[in-house]
C-alpha positions in Angstrom: 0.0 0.0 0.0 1.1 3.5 -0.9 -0.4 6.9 -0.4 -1.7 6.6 -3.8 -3.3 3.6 -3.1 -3.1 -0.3 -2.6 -1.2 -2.8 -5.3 -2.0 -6.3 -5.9 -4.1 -8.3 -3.1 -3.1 -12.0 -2.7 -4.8 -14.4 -1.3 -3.0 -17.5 0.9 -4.4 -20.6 2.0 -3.0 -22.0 4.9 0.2 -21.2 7.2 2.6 -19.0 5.0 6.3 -20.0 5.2 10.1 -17.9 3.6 9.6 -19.8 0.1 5.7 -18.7 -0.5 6.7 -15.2 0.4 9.1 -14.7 -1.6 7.1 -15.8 -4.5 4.2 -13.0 -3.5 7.1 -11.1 -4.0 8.4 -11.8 -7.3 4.7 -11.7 -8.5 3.5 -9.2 -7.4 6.1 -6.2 -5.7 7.4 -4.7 -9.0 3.8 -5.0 -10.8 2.1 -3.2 -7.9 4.9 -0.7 -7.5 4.5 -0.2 -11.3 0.8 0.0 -11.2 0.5 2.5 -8.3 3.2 4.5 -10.5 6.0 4.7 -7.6 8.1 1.7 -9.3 11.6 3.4 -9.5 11.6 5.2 -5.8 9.4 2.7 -4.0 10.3 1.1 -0.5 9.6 -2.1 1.1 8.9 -2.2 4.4 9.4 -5.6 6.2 8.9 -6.3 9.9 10.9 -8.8 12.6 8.8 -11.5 10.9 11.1 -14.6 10.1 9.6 -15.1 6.9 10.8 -11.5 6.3 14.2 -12.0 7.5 14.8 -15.6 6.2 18.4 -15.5 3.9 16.5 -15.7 0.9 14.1 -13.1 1.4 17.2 -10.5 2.4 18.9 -11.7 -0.7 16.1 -11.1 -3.0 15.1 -7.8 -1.4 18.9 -6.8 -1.6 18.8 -7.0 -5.5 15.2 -5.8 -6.7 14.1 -3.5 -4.1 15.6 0.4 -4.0 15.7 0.8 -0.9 14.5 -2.3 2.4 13.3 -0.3 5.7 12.8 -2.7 8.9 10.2 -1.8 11.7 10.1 -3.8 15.0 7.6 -6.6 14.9 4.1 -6.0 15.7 4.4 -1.8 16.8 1.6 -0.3 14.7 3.2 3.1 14.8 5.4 2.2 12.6 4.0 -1.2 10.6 0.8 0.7 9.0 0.0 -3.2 8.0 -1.1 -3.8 11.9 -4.1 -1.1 11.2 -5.2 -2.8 8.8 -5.6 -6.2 10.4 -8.2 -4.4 13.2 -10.6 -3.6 10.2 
């Protein structure tokens, strides 16, 4: 989500895990960033999340994402994503 507006929804079905993230991800972080028209400046934001800081997410993120910012786990102050989950 961006001031201009939320990218691409998708839907899980069960317990996600590193390898499902990172293919929400691939699929869907540049097209969202593209379709929201923020794609060369955007940011990602990732919590304290393990699937967020597993070696292959950090590695991905590294390489196709300008710039990573990391918020403490769970402190909706600074995760706009826990607002969200009260509605």
């Amino acid at each position: 989500m961006s001031a201009v507006g939320i990218g691409n929804l998708h839907f899980i079905d069960g317990m996600m895990n590193e390898y499902m993230y990172l293919d929400i991800l691939k699929q869907n972080l540049k097209q969202s960033a593209e379709k929201m028209g923020i794609l060369p400046h955007y940011k990602l934001y990732l919590d304290n999340d393990p699937k967020n800081n597993a070696h292959i997410c950090r590695l991905w993120a590294l390489y196709h994402c300008p710039q990573v910012i990391r918020t403490p786990a769970q402190s909706p102050d600074l995760n706009p994503i826990e607002n969200i989950w009260t509605i």
